[in-house]
C-alpha positions as CSV (number, residue, x, y, z in Angstrom):
1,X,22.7,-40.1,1.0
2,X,20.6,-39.7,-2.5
3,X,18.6,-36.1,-2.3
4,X,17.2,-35.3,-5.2
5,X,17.6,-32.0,-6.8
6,X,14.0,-31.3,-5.9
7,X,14.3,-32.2,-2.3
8,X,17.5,-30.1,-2.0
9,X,15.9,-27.0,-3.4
10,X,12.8,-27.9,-1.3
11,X,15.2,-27.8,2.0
12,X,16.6,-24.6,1.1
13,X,13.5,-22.9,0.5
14,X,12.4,-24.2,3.8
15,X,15.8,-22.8,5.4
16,X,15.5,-19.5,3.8
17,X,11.8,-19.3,4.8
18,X,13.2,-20.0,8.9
19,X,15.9,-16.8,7.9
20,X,13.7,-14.5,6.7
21,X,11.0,-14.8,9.6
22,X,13.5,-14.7,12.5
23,X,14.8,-11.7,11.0
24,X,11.5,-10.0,11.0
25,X,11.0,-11.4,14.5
26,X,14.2,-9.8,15.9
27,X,13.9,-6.5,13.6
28,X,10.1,-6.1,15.0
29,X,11.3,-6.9,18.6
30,X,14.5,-4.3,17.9
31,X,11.9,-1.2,16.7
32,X,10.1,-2.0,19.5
33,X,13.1,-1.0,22.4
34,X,14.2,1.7,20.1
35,X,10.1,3.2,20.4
36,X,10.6,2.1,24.2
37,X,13.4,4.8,23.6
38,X,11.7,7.6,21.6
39,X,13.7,6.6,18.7
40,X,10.7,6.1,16.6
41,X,12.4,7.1,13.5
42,X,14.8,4.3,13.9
43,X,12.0,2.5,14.9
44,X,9.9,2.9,11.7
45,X,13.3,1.9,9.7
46,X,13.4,-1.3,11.8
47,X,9.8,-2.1,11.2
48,X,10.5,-1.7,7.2
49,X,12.8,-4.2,7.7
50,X,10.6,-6.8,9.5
51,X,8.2,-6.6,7.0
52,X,10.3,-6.7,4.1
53,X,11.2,-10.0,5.5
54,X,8.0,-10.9,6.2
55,X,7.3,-10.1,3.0
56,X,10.1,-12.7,1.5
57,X,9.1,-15.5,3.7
58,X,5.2,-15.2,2.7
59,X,6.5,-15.7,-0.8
60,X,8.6,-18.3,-0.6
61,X,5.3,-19.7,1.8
62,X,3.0,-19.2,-1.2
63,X,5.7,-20.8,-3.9
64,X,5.5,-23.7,-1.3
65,X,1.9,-23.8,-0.9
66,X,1.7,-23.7,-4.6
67,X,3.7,-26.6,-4.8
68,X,1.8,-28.6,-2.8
69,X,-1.4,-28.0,-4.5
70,X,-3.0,-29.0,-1.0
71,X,-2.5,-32.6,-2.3
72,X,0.8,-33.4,0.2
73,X,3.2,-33.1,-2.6
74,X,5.5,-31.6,-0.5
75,X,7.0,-33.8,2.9
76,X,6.2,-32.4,6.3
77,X,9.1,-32.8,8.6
78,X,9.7,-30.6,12.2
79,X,12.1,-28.4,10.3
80,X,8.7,-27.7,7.8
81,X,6.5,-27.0,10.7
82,X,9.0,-24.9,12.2
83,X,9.3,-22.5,9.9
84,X,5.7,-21.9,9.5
85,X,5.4,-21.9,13.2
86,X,8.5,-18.8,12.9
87,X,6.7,-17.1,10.5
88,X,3.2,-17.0,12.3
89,X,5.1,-15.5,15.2
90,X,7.0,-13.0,13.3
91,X,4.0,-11.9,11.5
92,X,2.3,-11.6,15.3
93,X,5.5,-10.1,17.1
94,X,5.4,-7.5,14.0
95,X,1.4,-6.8,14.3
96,X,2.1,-6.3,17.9
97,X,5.0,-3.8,17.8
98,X,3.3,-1.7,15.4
99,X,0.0,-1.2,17.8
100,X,3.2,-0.8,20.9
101,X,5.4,1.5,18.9
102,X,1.9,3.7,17.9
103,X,1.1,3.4,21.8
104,X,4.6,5.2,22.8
105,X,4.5,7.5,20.4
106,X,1.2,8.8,22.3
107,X,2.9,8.8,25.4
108,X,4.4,12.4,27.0
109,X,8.5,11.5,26.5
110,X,8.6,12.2,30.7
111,X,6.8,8.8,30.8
112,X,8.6,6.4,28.2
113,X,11.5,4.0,29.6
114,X,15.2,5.3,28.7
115,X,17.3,1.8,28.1
């Protein structure tokens, strides 16, 4: 199989991109049963972590984008559209938890869910 340099690089950037938003995704969804809790200290560490991640996949996103120049310099495979498609849910799961983990925080700790 001949890949260039280039498209090598390109696939890795696409496979970090697909790390770095499912571990947002899982440390958003984590803080969020560790507020279900009323661990919301641990939950606030936890939703650092998801958006430092988000943070590193929305730059290798941009470095991509930039890339492209919107002129389809760049191929669009399933594995290219997937990782966009994790890293819109992440950033969603993450904006979600956040308004969640704020709502538990209001409730009396009688009322929140022990795991």
């Amino acid at each position: 199989m001949n890949i260039s340099f280039e498209q090598q690089d390109f696939e890795q950037q696409i496979v970090e991109l697909l790390v770095h938003a499912g571990s947002a995704r899982s440390s958003a969804l984590m803080a969020l049963q560790q507020a279900k809790t009323g661990d919301f200290q641990q939950a606030e560490m936890l939703m650092e972590e998801a958006r430092q991640e988000t943070r590193a996949a929305h730059a290798i996103q941009t470095k991509l984008i930039g890339l492209d120049e919107g002129c389809g310099k760049l191929p669009i495979n399933l594995i290219t559209v997937h990782a966009q498609d994790h890293l819109m849910n992440a950033m969603v799961i993450q904006d979600l938890a956040s308004n969640m983990i704020d709502l538990y925080q209001r409730l009396p700790p009688q009322d929140r869910q022990p795991e």
